[in-house]
Residue frames as qw, qx, qy, qz and C-alpha x, y, z in Angstrom:
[[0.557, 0.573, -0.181, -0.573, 127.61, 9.69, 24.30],
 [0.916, 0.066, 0.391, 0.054, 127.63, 6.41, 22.39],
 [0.147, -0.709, 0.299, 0.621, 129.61, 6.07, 19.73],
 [0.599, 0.714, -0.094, -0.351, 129.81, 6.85, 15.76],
 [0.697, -0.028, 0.578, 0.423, 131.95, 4.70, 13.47],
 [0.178, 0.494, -0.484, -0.700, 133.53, 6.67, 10.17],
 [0.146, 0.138, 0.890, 0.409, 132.10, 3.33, 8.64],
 [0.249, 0.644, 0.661, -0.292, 128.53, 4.36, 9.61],
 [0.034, 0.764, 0.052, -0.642, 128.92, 8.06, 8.71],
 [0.110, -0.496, 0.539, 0.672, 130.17, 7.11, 5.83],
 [0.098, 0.312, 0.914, 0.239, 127.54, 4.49, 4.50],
 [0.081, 0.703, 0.545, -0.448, 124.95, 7.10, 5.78],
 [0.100, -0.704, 0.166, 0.683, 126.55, 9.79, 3.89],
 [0.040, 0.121, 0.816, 0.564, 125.94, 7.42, 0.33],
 [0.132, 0.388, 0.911, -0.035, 122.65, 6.20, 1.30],
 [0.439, 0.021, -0.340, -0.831, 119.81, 6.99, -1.04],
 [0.096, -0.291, -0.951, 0.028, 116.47, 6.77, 0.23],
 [0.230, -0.667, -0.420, -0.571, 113.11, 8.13, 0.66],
 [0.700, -0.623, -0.343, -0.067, 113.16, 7.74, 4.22],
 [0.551, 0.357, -0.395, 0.643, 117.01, 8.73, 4.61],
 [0.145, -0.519, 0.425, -0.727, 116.17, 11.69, 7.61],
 [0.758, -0.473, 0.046, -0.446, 113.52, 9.47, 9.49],
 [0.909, -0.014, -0.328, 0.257, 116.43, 6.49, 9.04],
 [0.473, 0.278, -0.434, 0.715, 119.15, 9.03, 10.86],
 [0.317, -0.528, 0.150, -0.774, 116.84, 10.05, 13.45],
 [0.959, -0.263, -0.085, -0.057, 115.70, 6.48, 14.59],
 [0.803, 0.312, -0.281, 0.423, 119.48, 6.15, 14.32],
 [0.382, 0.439, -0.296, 0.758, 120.53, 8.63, 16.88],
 [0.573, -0.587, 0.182, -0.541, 117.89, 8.23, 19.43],
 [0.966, -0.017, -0.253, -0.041, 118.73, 4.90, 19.27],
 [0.690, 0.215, -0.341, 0.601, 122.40, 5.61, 20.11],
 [0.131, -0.523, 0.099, -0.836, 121.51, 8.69, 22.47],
 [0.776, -0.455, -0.098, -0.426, 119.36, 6.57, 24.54],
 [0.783, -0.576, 0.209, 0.107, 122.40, 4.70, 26.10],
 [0.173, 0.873, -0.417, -0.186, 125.59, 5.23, 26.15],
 [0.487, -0.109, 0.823, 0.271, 127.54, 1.13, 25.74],
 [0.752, 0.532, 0.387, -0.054, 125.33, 0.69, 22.45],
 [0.367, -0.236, 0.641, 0.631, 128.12, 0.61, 19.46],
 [0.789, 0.480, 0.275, -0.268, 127.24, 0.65, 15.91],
 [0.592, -0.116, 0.792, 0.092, 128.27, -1.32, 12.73],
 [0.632, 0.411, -0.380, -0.536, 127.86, -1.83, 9.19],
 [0.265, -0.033, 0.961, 0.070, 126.47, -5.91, 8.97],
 [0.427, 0.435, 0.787, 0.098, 124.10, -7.63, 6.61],
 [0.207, 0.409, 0.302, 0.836, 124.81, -3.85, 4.38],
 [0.313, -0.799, -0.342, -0.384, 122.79, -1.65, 6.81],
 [0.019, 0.566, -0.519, 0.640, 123.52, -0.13, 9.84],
 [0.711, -0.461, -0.477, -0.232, 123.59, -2.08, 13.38],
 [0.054, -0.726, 0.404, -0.554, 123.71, -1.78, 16.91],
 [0.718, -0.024, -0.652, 0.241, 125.83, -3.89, 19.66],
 [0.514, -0.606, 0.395, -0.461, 125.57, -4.22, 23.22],
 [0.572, -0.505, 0.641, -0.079, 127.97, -6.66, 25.04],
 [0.342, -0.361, 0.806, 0.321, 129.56, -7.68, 22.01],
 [0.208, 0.098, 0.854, 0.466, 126.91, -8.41, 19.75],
 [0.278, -0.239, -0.373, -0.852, 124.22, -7.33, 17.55],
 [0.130, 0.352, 0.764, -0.525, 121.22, -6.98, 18.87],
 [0.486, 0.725, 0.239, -0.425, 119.19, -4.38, 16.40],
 [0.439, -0.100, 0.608, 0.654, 119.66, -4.26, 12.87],
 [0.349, 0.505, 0.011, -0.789, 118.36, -1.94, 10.23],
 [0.470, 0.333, 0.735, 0.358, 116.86, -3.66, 6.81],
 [0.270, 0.657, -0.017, -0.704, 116.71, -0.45, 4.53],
 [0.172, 0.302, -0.791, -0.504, 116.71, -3.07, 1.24],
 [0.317, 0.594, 0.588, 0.449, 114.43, -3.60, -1.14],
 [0.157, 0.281, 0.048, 0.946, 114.62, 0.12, -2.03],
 [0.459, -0.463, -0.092, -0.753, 112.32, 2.43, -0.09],
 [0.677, -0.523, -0.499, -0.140, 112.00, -0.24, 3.38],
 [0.194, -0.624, 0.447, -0.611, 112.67, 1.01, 6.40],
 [0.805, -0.349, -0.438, -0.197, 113.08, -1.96, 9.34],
 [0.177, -0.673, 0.595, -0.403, 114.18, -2.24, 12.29],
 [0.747, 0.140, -0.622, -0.187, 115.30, -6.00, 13.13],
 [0.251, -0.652, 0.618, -0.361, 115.83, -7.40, 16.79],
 [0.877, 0.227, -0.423, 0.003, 117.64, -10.03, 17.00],
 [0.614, -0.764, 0.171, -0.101, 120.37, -11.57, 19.28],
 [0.269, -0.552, 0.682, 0.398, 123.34, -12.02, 17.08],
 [0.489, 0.396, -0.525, -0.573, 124.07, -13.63, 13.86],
 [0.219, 0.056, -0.974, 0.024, 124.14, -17.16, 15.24],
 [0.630, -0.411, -0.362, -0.551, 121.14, -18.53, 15.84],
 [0.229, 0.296, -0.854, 0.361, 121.16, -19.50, 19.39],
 [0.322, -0.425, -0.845, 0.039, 118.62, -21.65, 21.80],
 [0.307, -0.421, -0.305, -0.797, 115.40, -20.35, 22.99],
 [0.711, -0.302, -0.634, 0.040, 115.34, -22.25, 25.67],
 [0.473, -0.449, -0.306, 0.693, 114.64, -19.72, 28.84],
 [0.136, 0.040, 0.197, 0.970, 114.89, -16.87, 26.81],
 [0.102, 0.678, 0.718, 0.121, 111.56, -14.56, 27.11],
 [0.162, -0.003, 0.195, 0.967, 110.97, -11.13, 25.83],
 [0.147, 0.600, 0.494, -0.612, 107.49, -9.11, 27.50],
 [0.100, 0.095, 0.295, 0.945, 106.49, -6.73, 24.28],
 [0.143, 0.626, 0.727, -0.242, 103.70, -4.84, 25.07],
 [0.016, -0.457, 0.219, 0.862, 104.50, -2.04, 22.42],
 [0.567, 0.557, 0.594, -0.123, 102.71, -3.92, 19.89],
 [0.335, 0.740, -0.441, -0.381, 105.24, -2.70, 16.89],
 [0.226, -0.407, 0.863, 0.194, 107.16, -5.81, 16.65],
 [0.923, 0.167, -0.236, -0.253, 106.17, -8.67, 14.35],
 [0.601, -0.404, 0.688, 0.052, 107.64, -11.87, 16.00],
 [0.406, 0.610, -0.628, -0.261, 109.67, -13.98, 13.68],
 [0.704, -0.066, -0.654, 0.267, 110.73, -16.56, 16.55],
 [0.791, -0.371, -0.369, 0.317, 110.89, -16.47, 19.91],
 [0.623, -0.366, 0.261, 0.640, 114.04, -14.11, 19.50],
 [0.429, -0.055, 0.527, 0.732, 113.32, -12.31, 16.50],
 [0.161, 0.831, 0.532, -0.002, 111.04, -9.43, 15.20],
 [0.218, 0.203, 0.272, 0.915, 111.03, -6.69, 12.82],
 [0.022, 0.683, 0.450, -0.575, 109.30, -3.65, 13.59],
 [0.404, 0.300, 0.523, 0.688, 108.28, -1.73, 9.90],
 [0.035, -0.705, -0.167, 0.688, 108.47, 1.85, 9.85],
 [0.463, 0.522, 0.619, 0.360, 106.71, 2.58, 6.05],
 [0.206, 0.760, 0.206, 0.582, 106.58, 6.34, 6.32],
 [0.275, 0.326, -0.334, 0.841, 107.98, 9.48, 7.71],
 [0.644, -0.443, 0.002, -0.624, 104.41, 10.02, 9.73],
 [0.945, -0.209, -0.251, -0.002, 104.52, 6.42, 10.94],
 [0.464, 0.525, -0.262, 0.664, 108.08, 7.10, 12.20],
 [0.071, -0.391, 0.235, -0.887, 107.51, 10.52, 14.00],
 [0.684, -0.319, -0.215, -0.619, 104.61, 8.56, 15.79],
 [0.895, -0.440, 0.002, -0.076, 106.22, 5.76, 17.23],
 [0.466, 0.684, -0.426, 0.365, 109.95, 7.03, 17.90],
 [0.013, -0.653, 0.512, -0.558, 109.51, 6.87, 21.40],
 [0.920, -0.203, 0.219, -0.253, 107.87, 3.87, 21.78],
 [0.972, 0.200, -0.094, 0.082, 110.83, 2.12, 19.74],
 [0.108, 0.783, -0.334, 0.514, 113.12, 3.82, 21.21],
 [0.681, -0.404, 0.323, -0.518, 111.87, 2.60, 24.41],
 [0.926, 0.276, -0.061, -0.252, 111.38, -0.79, 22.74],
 [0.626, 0.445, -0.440, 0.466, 115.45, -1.01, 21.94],
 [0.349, -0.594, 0.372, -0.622, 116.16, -0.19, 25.32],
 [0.745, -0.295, 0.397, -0.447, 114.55, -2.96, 26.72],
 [0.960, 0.273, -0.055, -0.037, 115.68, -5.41, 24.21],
 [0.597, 0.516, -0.574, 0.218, 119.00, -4.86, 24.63],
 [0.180, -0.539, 0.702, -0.430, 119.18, -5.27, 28.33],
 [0.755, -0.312, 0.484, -0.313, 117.46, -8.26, 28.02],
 [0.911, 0.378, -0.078, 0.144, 119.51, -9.95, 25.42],
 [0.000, -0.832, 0.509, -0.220, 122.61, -8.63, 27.22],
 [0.717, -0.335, 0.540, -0.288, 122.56, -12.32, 28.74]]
């Protein structure tokens, strides 16, 4: 079982939003789905580490958004080499390295939990490098 942080539980346990259950469900498959993934309170939201560093990050600000951010730590580092397959077709690429996947409603959600689920999975083992 992965593990909870009293910080999370405890930021969760403020957070006011529309989306609040669909945000603690994405949140717990996410952490259910392997069992090294950590989480984190960075950039005010909840994130989640594998081998030491972020890797997903939530963006629940401007009130009422719901993202899901993958990334490969706070430092930008080189692209050079680095390629990432997505054939889920949620992600908006940012860079190379970087893409937010926007989950606008509780329907949208419940529709593609198990593809992003999936999605996080695959991103962290290949940013595990």
């Amino acid at each position: 079982m992965a593990k909870h942080t009293d910080e999370v539980e405890q930021y969760m346990a403020e957070l006011e939003h529309p989306l609040k259950a669909e945000i603690e469900t994405v949140r717990a498959a996410i952490l259910a789905s392997d069992a090294s993934i950590t989480e984190r309170i960075k950039w005010k939201a909840p994130s989640f580490v594998h081998s030491g560093d972020d890797r997903i990050t939530f963006r629940l600000a401007p009130k009422g958004i719901f993202q899901v951010i993958l990334h490969r730590g706070a430092k930008v580092k080189d692209t050079t080499g680095f390629a990432f397959e997505d054939d889920s077709g949620l992600v908006e690429w940012l860079a190379p390295d970087r893409g937010v996947v926007t989950l606008p409603d509780a329907k949208t959600v419940k529709a593609k939990k198990a593809a992003l689920v999936k999605l996080v999975g695959r991103w962290m083992k290949a940013t595990a490098t």
